[in-house]
N, C-alpha and C positions, 0 to 999 in steps of 0.2 A: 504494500500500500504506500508506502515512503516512496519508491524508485516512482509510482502511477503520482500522486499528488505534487510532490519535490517537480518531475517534470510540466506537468499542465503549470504549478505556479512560474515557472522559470518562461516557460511557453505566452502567457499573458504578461506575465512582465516586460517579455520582450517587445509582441506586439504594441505596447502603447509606446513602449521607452520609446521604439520604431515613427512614431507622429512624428511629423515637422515641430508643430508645437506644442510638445506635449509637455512641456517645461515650463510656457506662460500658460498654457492650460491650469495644469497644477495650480500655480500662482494666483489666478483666475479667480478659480473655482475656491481658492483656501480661504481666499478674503469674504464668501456670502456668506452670511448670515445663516443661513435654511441652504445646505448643500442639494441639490438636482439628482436623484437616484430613479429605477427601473425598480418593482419591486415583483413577487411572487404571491400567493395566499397560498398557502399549503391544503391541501385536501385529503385526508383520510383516504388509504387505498387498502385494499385486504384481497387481493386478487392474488396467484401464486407469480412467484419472481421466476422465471425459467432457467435451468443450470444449463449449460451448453458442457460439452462432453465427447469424447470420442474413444471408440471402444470396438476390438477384435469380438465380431459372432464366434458362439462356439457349440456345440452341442452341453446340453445340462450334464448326464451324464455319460462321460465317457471312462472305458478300460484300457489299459494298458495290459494286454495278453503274452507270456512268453511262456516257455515251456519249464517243467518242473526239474527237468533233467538235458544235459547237454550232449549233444553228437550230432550229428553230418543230416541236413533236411533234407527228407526222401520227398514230401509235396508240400506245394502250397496251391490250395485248392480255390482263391478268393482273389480280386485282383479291388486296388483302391477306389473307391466310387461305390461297389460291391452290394447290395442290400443281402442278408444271410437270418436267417432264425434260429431263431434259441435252441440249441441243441446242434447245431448243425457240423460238420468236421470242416474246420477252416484249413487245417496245417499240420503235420508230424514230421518224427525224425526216424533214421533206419535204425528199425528193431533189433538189429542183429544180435548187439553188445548188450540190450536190454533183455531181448526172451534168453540170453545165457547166462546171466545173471538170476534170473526168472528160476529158470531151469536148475542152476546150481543150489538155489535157496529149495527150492523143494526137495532134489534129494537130498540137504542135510537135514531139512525140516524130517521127510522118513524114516531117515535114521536114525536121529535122536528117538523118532515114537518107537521104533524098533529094540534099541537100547535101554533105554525106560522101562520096557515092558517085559525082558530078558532081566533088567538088574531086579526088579520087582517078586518074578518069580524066582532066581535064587536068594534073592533076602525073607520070601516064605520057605524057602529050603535051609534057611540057617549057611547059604553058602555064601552069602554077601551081607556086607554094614548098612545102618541106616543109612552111612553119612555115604556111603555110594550110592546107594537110593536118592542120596538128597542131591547130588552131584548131577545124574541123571536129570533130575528136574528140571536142573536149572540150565543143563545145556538145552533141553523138552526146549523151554523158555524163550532162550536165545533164539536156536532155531525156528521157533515159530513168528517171533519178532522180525528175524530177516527176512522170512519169508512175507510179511505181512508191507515189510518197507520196498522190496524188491515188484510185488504186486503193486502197488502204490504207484510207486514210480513208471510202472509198465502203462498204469490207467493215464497218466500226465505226459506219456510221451508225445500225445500229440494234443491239438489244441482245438475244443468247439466250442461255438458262440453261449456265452454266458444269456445272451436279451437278445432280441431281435433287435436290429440296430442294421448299419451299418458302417461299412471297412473307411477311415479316416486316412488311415498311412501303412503302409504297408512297408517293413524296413527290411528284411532279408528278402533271400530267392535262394533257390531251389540247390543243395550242393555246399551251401556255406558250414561252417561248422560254426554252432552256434553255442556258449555256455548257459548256464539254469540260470534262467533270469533275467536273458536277456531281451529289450523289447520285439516281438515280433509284427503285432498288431495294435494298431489303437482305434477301435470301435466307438460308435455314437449310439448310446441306445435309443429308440424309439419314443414318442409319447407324446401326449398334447403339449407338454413343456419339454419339444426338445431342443429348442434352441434360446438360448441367453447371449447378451452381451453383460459384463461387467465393466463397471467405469472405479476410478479412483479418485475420494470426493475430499476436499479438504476439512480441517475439523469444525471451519465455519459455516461450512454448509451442512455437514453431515446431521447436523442439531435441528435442519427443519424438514428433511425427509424422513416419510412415514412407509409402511406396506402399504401397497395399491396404489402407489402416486403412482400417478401416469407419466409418460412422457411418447416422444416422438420421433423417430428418426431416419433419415436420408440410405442411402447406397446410392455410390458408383456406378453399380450395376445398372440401377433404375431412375436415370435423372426426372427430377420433374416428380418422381413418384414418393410418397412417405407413407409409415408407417406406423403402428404404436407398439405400445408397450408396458408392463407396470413393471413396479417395483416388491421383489419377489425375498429378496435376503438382505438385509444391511449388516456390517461386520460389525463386532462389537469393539475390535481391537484394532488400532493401523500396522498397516505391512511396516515392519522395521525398516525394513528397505527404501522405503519411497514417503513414509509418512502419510500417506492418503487412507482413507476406509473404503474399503471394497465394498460397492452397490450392483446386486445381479438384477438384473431386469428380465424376465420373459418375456420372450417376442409375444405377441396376437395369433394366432393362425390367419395366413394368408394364401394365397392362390399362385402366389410370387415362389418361384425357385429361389431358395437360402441355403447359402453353403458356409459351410464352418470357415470360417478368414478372411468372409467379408467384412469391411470395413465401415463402420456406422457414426454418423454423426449424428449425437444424440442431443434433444433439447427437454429435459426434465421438468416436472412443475411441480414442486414440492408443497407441501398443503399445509408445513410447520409452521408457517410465518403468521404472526400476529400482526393486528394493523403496523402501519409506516407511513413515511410520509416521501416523496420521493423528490429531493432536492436538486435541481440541476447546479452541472458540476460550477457553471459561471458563479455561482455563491462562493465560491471554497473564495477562503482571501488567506489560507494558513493552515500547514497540516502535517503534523509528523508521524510517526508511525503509529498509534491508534487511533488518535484526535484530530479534527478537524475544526477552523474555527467560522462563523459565517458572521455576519448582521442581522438580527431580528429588530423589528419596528415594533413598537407600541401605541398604545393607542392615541398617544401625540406626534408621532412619528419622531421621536427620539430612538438612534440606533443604539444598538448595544451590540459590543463584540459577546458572542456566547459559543462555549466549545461543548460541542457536540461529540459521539461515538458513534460511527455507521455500524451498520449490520452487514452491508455488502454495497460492493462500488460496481459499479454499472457505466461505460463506455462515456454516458454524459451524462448520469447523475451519480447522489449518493441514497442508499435507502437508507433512513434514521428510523429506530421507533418511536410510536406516538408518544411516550414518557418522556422524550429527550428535550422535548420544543410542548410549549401550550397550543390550543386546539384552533385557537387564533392567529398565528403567529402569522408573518408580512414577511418574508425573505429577500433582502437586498441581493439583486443580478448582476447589477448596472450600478456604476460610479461608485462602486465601495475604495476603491483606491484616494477618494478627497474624502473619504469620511473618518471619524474618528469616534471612540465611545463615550458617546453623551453630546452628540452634536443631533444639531435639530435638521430634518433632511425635507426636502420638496418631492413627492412622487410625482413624475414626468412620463406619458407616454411616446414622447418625443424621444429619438434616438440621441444619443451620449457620443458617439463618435465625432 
């Protein structure tokens, strides 16, 4: 707000300093009695202030698919763009090294049962100890545990659609050697909410967005064309990273083709905002980094320097709330640069240049 104000004052300073006579102007004008001013009436507004925004489409819910176990991709069955259903086989890798792994865990699994049930009956024959009895068990154990992680991993060797949805990015082919875990797939699933933009809102905005505020927004795609949207999650906490709170919006259902990466320019209307008054920026006569300071008239038209706190700055105003200024107040636009606090002023609808 400093670098926005600091320049607009620097900006008008210059402008007049720029007059030919802007120096017996001054002089002029210091000597009246009742200085010559352009004034405002403030009005009560409660309508929503709109956030402009810009924000990457993306599908709400997406996965990231890789396999449970690593070796060499014998298919891939789905290509990107893809629509697939739930249950469907997207992807595996060759079995070979897997079903003998498979294989080997079973016949130790057999053996132990085999063994077990040999040490069993001679420990009823007094030809064997408990604690070889107990031994047995616990190879029984093992053995049936590898077998059980060996089956596991045979069922994750390949990969199908958790949701209907469909294929986002496709990051391997066919032949690669891949390790557990690494991405293969990342899917969009389906649904009336399957597309969102997120934007990043700052902390003075984020205090007057509610759920279901609406907003609006453009694509590249579709000039000319807009669309809607609410407001579906507000974050409670800012990205450490960037210091903004992440706002997810759902799209509307539209007739429009949407793809995840489209680029949306979005204009929000938040519903938080309590009355304001909306001051244009010609007022500001001084502003540092919260405050701002303008002329208000009274009802003798005696000015008064009074410093104000915006809510939010706006291209050519400031939005104050109604508590800031009384429900009366006169806003000097024009000629605040001859005026001073406690000088008696002339309202003129006569231009000042």
């Amino acid at each position: 707000m400093k670098n926005i104000t600091n320049l607009l004052l620097a900006s008008a300073v210059l402008i007049i300093a720029c007059k030919p006579n802007y120096q017996s102007e001054l002089a002029a004008v210091a000597t009246q009695s009742s200085k010559p001013v352009r004034v405002v009436e403030l009005d009560v507004k409660d309508e929503p202030i709109p956030l402009t925004a810009s924000g990457i489409i993306s599908s709400k819910s997406q996965s990231v698919l890789s396999f449970k176990v690593g070796g060499i991709i014998d298919q891939i069955l789905v290509d990107e763009g893809q629509s697939v259903e739930k249950g469907q086989l997207l992807a595996s890798v060759d079995l070979e090294e897997i079903e003998a792994q498979v294989n080997k865990a079973q016949e130790a699994y057999a053996k132990a049962v085999r063994d077990l049930e040999r040490f069993k009956r001679l420990y009823a024959d007094s030809a064997a100890t408990y604690e070889m009895v107990q031994n047995m068990e616990t190879a029984f154990e093992v053995a049936q545990s590898d077998l059980q992680i060996a089956t596991f991993n045979r069922r994750f060797a390949e990969i199908k659609a958790p949701a209907s949805g469909k294929i986002l990015r496709r990051f391997v082919e066919v032949g690669e050697l891949v390790e557990p875990g690494n991405p293969v797939f990342n899917i969009g699933e389906n649904g009336e909410d399957a597309y969102v933009l997120r934007i990043g809102v700052a902390d003075r905005d984020i205090v007057h967005i509610n759920l279901e505020d609406e907003a609006t927004y453009t694509l590249a795609a579709y000039p000319g064309k807009s669309f809607t949207a609410k407001v579906t999650e507000i974050a409670e906490a800012s990205n450490p990273m960037t210091g903004t709170f992440e706002v997810e919006l759902t799209l509307d259902p539209t007739s429009y083709i949407i793809k995840n990466g489209f680029v949306a320019k979005l204009e929000l209307f938040p519903s938080g905002f309590e009355p304001y008054y909306e001051i244009p920026m010609a007022a500001l006569v001084e502003a540092d980094e919260l405050n701002v300071k303008i002329f208000v008239l009274d009802e003798n038209n005696t000015a008064t320097e009074t410093e104000i706190v915006p809510i939010d700055i706006r291209s050519s105003s400031l939005i104050v709330p109604t508590d800031e200024l009384p429900a009366t107040s006169r806003i000097i636009t024009e000629g605040s640069a001859y005026v001073r606090s406690g000088d008696q002023v002339t309202i003129t609808t006569s231009s000042l240049d």
